[in-house]
RODO-2510 file (C-alpha; in nm, 4 decimals, decimal comma):
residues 485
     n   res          X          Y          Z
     1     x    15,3394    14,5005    18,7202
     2     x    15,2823    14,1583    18,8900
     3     x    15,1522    14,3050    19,1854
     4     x    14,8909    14,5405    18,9953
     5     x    14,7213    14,2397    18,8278
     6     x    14,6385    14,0871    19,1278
     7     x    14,4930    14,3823    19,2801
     8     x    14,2897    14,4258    18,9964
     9     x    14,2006    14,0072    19,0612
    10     x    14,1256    14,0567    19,3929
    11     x    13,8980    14,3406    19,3195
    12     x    13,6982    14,1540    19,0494
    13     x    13,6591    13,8394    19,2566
    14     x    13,4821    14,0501    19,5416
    15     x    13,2555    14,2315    19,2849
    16     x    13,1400    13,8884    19,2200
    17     x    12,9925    13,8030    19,5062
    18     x    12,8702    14,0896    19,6573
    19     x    12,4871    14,0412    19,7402
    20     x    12,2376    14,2627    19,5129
    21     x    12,0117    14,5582    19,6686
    22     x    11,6652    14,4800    19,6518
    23     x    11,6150    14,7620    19,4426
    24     x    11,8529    14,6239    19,1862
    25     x    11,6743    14,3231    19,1692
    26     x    11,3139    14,3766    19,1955
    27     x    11,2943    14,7537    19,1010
    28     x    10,8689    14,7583    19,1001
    29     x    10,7873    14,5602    19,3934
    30     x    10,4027    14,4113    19,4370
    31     x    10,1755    14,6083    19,6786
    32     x    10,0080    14,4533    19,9579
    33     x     9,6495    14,3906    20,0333
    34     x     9,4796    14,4686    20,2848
    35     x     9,2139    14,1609    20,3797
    36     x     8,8155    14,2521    20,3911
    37     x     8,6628    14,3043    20,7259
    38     x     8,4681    13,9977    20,8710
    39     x     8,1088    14,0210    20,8481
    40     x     7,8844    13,8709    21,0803
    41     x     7,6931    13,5355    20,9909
    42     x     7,2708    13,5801    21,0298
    43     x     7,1312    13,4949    21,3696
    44     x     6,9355    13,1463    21,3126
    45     x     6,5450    13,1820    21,3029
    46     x     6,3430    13,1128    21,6374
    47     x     6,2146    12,6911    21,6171
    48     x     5,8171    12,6408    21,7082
    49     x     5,8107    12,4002    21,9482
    50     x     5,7399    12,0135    21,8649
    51     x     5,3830    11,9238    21,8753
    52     x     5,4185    11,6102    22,1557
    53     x     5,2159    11,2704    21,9754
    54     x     4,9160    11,1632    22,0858
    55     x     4,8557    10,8557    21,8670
    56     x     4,8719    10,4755    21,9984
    57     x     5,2596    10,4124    22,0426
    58     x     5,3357    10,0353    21,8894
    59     x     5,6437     9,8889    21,9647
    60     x     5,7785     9,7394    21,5981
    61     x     5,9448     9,4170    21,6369
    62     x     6,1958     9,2447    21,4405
    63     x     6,0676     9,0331    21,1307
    64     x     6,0947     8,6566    21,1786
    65     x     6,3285     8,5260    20,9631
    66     x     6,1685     8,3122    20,5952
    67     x     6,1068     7,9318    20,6106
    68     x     6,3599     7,7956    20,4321
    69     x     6,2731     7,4618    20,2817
    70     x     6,5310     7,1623    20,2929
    71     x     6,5033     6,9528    19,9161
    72     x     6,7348     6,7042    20,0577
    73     x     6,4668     6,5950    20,3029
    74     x     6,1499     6,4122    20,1265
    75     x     5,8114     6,5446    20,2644
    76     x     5,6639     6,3093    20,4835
    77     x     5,2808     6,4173    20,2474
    78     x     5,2809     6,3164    19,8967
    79     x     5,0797     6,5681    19,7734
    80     x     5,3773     6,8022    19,8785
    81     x     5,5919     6,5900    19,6728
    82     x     5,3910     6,6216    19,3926
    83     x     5,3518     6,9820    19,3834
    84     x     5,7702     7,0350    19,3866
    85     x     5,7468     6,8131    19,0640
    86     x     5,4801     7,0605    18,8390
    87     x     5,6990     7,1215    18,5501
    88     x     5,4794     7,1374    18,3027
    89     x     5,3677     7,4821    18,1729
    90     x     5,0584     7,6530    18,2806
    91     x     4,7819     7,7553    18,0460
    92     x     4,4595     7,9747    18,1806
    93     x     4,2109     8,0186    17,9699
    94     x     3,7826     8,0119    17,9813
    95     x     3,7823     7,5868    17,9544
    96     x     4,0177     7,5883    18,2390
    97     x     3,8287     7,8047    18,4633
    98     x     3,4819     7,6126    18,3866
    99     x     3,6597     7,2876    18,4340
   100     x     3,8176     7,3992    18,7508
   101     x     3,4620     7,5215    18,8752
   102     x     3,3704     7,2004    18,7640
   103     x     3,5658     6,9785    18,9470
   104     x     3,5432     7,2314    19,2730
   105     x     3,1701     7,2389    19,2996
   106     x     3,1626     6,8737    19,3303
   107     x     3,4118     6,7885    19,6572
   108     x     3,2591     6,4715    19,7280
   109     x     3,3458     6,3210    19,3538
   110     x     3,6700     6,4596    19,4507
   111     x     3,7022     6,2818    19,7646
   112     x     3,6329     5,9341    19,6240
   113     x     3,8717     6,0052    19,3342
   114     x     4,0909     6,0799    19,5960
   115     x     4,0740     5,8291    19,8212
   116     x     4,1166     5,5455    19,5187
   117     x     4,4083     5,7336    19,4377
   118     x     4,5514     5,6152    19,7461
   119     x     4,6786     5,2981    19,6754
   120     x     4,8376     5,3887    19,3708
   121     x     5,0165     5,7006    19,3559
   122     x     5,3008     5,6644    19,5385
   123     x     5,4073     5,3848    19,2563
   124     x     5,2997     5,6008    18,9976
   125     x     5,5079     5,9092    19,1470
   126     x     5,8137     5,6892    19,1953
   127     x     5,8007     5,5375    18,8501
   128     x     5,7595     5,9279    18,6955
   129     x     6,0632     6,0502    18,9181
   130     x     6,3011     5,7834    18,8134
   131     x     6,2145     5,9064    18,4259
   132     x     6,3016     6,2775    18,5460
   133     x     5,9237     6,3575    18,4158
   134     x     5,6589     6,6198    18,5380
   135     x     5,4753     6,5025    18,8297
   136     x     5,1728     6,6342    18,6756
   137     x     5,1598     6,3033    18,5100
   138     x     5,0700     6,1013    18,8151
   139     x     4,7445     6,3290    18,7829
   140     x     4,6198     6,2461    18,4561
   141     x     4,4638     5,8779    18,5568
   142     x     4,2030     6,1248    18,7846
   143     x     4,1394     6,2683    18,3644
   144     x     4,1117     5,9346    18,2062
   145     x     3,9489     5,7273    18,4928
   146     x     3,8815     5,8448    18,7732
   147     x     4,1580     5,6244    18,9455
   148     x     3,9396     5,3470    18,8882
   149     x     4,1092     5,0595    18,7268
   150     x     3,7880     4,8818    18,6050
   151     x     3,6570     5,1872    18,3824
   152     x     3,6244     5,0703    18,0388
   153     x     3,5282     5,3260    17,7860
   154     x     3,2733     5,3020    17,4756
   155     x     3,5975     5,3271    17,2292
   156     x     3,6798     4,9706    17,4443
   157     x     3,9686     5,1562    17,6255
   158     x     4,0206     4,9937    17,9438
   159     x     4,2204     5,0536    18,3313
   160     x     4,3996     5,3568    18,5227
   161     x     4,5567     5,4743    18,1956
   162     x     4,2588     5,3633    17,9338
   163     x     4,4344     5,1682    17,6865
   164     x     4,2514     5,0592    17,3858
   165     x     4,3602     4,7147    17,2930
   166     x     4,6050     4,8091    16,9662
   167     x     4,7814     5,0445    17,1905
   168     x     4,8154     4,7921    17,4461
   169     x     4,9339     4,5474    17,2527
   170     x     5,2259     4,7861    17,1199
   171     x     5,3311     4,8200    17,4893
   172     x     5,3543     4,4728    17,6016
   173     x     5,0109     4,4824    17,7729
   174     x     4,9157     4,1084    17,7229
   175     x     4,4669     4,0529    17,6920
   176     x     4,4050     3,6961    17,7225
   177     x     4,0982     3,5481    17,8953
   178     x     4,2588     3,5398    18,2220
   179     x     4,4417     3,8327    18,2086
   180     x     4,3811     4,2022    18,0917
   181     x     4,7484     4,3633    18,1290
   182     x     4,5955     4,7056    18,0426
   183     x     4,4373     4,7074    18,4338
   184     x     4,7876     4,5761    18,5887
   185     x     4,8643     4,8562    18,7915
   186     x     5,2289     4,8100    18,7620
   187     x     5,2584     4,6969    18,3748
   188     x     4,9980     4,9752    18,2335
   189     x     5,2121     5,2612    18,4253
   190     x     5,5416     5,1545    18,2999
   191     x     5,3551     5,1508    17,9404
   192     x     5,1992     5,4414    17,9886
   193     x     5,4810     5,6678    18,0981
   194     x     5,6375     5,4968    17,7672
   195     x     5,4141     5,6049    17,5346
   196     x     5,3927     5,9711    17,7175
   197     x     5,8291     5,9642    17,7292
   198     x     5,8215     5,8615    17,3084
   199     x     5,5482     6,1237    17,1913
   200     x     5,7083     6,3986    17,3726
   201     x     5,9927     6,2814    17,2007
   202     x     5,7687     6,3536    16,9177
   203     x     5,6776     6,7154    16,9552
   204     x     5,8941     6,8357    17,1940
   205     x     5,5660     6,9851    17,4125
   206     x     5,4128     6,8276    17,6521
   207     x     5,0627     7,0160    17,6108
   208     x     5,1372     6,8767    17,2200
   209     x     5,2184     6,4843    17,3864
   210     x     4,9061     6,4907    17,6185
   211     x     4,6446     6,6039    17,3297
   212     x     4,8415     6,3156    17,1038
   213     x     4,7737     6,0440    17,4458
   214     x     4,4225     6,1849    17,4267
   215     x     4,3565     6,2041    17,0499
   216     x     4,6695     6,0039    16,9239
   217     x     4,9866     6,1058    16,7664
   218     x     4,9262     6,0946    16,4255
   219     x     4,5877     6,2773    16,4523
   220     x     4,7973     6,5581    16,6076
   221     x     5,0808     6,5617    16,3487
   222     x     4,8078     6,5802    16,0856
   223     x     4,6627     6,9135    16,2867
   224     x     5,0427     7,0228    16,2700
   225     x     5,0674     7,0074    15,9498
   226     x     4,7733     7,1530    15,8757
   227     x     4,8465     7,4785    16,0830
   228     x     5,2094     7,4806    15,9329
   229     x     5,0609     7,4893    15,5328
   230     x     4,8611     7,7791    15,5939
   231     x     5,1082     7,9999    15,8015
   232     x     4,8911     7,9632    16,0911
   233     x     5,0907     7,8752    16,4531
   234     x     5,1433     7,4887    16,5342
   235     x     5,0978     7,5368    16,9259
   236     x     4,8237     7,3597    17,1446
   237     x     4,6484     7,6034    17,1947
   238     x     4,5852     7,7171    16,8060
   239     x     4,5199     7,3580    16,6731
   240     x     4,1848     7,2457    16,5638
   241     x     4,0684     6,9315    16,7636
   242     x     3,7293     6,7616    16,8680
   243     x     3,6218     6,8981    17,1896
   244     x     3,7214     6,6164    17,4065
   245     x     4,0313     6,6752    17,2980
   246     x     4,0231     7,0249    17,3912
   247     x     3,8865     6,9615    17,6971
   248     x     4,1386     6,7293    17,8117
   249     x     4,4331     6,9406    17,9017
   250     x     4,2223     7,2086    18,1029
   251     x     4,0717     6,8992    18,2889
   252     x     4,4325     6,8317    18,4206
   253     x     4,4797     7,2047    18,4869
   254     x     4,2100     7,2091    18,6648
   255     x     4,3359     6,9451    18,8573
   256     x     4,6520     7,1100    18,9045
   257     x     4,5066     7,4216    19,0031
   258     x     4,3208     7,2576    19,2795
   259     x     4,5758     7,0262    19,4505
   260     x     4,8487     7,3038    19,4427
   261     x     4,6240     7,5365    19,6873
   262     x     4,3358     7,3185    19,7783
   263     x     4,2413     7,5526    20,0840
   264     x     4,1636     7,8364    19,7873
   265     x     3,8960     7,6215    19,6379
   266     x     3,7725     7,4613    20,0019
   267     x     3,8622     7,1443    19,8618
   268     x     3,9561     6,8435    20,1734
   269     x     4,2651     6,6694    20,0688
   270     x     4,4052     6,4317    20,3367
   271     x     4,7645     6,3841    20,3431
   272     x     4,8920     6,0222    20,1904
   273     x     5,2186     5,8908    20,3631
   274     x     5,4996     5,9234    20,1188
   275     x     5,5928     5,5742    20,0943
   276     x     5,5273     5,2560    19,9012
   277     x     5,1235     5,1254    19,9451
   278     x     5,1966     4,8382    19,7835
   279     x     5,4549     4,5571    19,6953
   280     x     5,4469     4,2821    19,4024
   281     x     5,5386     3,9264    19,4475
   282     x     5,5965     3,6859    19,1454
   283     x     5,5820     3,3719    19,3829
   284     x     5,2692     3,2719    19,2187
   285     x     5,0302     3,0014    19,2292
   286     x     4,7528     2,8986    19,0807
   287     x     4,4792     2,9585    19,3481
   288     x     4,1731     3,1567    19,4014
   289     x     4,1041     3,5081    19,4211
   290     x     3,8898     3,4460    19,7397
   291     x     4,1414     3,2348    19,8721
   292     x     4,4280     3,4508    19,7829
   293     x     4,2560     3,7788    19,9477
   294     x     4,1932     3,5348    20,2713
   295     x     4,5314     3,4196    20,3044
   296     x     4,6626     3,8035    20,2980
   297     x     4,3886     3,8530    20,5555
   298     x     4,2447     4,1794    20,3640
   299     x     3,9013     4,2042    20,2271
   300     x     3,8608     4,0758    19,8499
   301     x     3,7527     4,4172    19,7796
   302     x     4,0850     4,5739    19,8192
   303     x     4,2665     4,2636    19,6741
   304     x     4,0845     4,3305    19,3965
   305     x     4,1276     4,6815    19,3324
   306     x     4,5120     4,5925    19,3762
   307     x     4,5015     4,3104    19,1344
   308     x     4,2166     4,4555    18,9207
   309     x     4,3713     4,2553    18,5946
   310     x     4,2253     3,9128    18,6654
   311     x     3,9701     3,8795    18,4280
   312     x     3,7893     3,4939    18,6269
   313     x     3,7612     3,4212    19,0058
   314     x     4,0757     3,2317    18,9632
   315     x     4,4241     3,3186    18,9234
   316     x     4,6398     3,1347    18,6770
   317     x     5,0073     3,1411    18,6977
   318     x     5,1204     3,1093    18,3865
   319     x     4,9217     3,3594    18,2459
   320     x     4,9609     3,6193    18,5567
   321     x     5,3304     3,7857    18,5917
   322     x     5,2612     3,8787    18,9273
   323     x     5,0309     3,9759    19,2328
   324     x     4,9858     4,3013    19,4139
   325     x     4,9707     4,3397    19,7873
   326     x     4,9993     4,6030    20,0131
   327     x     5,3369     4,5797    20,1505
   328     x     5,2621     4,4335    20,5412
   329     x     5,0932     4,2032    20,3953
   330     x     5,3370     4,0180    20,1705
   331     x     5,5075     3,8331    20,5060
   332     x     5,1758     3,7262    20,5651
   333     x     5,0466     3,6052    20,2529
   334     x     5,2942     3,3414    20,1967
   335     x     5,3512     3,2002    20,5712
   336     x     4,9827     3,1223    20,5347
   337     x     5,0085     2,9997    20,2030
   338     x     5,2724     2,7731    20,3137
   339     x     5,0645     2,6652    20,6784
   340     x     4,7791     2,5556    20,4195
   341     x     4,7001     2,1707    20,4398
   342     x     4,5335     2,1758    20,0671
   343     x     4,6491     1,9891    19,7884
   344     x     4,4450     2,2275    19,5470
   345     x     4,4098     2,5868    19,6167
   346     x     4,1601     2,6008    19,2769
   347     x     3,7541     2,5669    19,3197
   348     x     3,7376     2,6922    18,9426
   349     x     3,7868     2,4617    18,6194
   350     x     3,6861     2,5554    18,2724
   351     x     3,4443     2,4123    18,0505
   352     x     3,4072     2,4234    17,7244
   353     x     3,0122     2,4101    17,5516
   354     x     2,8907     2,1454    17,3505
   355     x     2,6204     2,1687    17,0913
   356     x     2,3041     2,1358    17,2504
   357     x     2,4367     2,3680    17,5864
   358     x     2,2322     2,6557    17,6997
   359     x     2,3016     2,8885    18,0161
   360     x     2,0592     2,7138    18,2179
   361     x     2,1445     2,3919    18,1494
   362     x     2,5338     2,4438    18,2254
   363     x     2,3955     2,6545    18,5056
   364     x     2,2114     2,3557    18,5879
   365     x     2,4601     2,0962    18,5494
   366     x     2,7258     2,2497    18,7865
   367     x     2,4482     2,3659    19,1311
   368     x     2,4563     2,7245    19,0235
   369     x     2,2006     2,9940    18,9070
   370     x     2,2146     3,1202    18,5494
   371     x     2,2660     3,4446    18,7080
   372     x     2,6000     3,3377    18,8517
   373     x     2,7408     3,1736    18,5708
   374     x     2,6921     3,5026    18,4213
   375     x     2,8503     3,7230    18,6682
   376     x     3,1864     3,5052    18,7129
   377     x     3,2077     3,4905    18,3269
   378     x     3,1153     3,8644    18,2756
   379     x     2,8534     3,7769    18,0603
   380     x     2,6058     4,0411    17,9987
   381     x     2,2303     3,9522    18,0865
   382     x     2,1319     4,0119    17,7453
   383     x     2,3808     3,8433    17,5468
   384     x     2,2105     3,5210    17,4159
   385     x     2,5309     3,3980    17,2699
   386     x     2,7690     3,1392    17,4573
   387     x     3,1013     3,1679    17,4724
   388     x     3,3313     2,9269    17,3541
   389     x     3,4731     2,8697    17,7042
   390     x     3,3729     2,9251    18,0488
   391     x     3,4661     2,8668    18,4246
   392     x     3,2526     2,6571    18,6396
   393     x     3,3226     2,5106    19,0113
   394     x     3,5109     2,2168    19,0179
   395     x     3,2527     1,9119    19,1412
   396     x     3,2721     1,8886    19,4942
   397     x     3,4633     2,1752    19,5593
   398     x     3,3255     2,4859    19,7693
   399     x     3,4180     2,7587    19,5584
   400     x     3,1950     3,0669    19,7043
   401     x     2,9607     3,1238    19,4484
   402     x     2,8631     3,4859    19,5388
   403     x     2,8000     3,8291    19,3807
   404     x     3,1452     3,9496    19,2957
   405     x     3,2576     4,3007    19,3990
   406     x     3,3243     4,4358    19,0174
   407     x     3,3017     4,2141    18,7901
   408     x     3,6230     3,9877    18,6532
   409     x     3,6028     3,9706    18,2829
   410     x     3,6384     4,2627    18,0261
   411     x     3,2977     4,4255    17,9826
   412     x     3,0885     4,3737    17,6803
   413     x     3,1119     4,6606    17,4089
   414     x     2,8078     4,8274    17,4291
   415     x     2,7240     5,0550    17,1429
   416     x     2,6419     5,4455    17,2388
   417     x     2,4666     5,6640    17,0050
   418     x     2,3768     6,0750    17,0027
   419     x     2,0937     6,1950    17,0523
   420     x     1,9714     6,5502    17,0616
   421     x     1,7206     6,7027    17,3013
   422     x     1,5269     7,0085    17,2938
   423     x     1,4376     7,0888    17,6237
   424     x     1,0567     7,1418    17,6900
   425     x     0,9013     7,3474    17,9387
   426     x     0,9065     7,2073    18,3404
   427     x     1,2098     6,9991    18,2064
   428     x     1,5320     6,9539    18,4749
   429     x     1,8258     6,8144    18,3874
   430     x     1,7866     6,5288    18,6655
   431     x     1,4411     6,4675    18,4686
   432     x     1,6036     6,4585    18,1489
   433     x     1,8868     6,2106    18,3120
   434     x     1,5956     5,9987    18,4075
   435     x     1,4440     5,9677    18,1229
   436     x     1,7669     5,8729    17,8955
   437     x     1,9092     5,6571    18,1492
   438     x     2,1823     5,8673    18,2063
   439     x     2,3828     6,0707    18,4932
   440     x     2,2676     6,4276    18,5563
   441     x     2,6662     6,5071    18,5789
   442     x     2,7178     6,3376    18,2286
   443     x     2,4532     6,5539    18,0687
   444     x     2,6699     6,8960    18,2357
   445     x     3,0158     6,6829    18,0699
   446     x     2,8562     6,6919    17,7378
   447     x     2,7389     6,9906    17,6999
   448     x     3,0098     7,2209    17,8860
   449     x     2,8326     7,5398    17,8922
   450     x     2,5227     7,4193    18,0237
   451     x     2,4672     7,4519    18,4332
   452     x     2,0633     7,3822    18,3987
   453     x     1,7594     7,3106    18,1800
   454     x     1,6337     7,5980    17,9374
   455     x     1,3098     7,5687    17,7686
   456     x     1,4022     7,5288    17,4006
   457     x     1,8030     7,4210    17,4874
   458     x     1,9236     7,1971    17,2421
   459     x     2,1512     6,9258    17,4383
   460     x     2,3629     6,6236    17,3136
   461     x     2,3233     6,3092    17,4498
   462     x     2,4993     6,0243    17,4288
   463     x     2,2688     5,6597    17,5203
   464     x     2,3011     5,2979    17,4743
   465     x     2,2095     5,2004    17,0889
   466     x     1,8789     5,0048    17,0864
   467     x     1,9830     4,5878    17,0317
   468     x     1,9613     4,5783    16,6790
   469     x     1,7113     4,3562    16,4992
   470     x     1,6313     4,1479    16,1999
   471     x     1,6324     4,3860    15,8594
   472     x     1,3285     4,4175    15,6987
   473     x     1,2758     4,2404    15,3752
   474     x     1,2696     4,3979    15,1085
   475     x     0,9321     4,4209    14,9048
   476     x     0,9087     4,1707    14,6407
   477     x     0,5655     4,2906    14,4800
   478     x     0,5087     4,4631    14,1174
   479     x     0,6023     4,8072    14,0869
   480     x     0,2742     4,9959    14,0887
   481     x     0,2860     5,2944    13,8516
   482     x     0,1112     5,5905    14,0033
   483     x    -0,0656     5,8910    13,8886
   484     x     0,1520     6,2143    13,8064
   485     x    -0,0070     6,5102    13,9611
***
């Protein structure tokens, strides 16, 4: 019984692991496939052959590599300075291009603008970068004057920066008889770049400061707020303003324009060393301008033009902060000073008119000519009036008494009035100039749009007012009754 069981065991167990037929296990097996015949890839085309060149064979070379400038390094051309300082936005319009035509088709007005400039606009620059300002700025005495520090305009504004006197005054610029501070070179930039620093404060826009500098601040905010009430844009260029006004801006555009690429206009402009012209000492004396121009062995001229706020040959030191020289000469200046064997370095004294005094008798009374006493005091040829003081030579001394090279005391107002002229047939404007007493160039200022004389052109005009005289009097007869017609 035992031995039957495992039989039967040992025939299961070998059942088990007998391998399966392939048949068993895959009874419908998957047919094979034959693979396609290869066919044969195309034969490529015949190429033409290359048609050889027969041009002119260049050989290309490598680019050179870009000019890189180095800011850290100052240019050695101040001009070049200037230019990396334009900050200020550019506008381009019709005035701008006339006024940069202007200023182009007249180099040589250029040239002495520039060469005045000279002496001053290092300063200037300097004083503008310490403010972190636009160097455009150190342009805009060529708008108001020319860069001459003696202009003086009919509203009585007066120096590089043309100051009237209640602006002045606001700034510190002291007027006295012996001093105008508005011509101190040093004094009216620092007020200047004041008043330009607060009225951009103002608008926020310096195309809005500049037309306030021109036209003043609170004419501007009026035009603001004029534009503002009736919806209209408050921008520069969409305010209403009197033409000089809105000439003023292109002018310095203009300028721009033409010192940025003065080779494009054929304009000359000579490099100016980019360092100081000048230097200021406040060791001061009371001494002569002759005297003091001598001693810094420089012609008066330029002693002058650096110290253009003396108002009398003589330089008072309690009334003068400072004086300008150009900076070899300072050294100079005061070892002479000090090798001079003169108790007084004065000539000049003043004198004040007593009833009875005329021109020619004070003339008279100190060796001079009327016509001197009048050019030292600034007093205009026609003005009958005396003043109420005046400077004379001291008796004895030998003060030069000799035609000064611009004249010391603040001009005379002189009254201006418009005229109108229609221009008649044969009529040029240099004739025109002629006859009016006038500049040719100031007739083409006026009158923007004008380049020549038109028979039956209407142009503005503005002359000296005739001296006024005594009124008329009045009738004092009997009313006459007349006939009605």
């Amino acid at each position: 019984m035992r031995a039957t069981a495992l039989a039967a065991l040992a025939l299961l167990v070998s059942g088990c692991v007998s391998t399966p037929t392939p048949e068993a296990s895959d009874p419908s097996p998957i047919p094979v496939q034959e693979a396609p015949p290869a066919v044969a890839a195309p034969s490529p085309a015949p190429q033409a052959a290359p048609v050889p060149f027969t041009g002119e064979r260049l050989a290309v070379a490598e680019a050179p590599p870009l000019p890189k400038v180095d800011r850290t390094v100052p240019p050695q051309d101040l001009w070049q300075r200037i230019r990396q300082g334009f900050a200020i936005p550019d506008i381009d319009s019709p005035l701008v291009q006339r006024q940069t035509a202007y200023y182009a088709a007249r180099p040589e007005y250029l040239q002495r603008m520039f060469d005045r400039s000279r002496l001053y606009l290092f300063h200037i620059v300097e004083e503008i970068e310490k403010r972190g300002l636009p160097t455009e700025l150190a342009l805009l005495p060529m708008v108001e004057s020319a860069f001459n520090p003696m202009a003086y305009s009919r509203s009585h504004a007066s120096g590089l920066w043309q100051f009237i006197p209640g602006t002045g005054r606001r700034y510190d610029l002291k007027q006295n008889w012996w001093y105008d501070g508005r011509r101190d070179i040093v004094d009216s930039t620092t007020a200047a770049l004041d008043y330009l620093t607060a009225i951009y404060g103002m608008h926020g826009d310096w195309h809005l400061a500049l037309a306030s500098y021109n036209w003043g601040e609170n004419a501007v905010a009026r035009a603001i707020a004029k534009n503002r009430a009736a919806g209209k844009p408050t921008d520069y260029q969409s305010l209403k303003m009197p033409p000089e006004t809105r000439n003023y801006i292109p002018k310095l555009q203009a300028l721009k324009n033409i010192i940025a690429n003065p080779d494009y206009f054929g304009v000359t402009l000579e490099p100016i060393r980019n360092e100081a012209y000048f230097a200021t000492s406040d060791r001061v004396v009371d001494i002569d301008v002759q005297l003091a121009a001598k001693l810094a062995e420089m012609p008066v001229e330029e002693f002058i033009a650096l110290n253009p706020a003396f108002s009398r040959p003589v330089i008072r030191a309690s009334m003068t902060p400072r004086i300008v020289l150009p900076a070899d000469k300072v050294d100079v200046f005061h070892e002479n000073l000090a090798k001079l064997d003169e108790k007084s370095l004065v000539s000049w004294q003043t004198y004040y008119p007593k009833k009875g005094d005329t021109f020619e008798s004070i003339a008279k009374k100190h060796r001079m000519t009327v016509a001197q006493l009048r050019e030292v005091n600034g007093i205009n040829p026609r003005n009958k009036v005396l003043p109420t003081m005046v400077v004379v030579p001291v008796e004895g001394s030998t003060a030069r008494i000799e035609k000064m090279p611009i004249m010391y005391a603040p001009p005379i107002p002189v009254s201006i009035r418009r005229v109108f002229h229609t221009v008649k047939p044969g009529e040029t404007l240099p004739s025109i100039a002629t006859r009016y007493k006038v500049a040719a160039d100031d007739i083409t200022r006026w009158n923007p749009r004008v380049t020549k004389a038109t028979p039956g052109q209407k142009l503005m005009l503005e002359v000296r007012a005739p001296a006024k005289g005594k009124p008329r009097k009045k009738a004092t007869g009997k009313k006459v009754k007349t006939a009605t017609r």
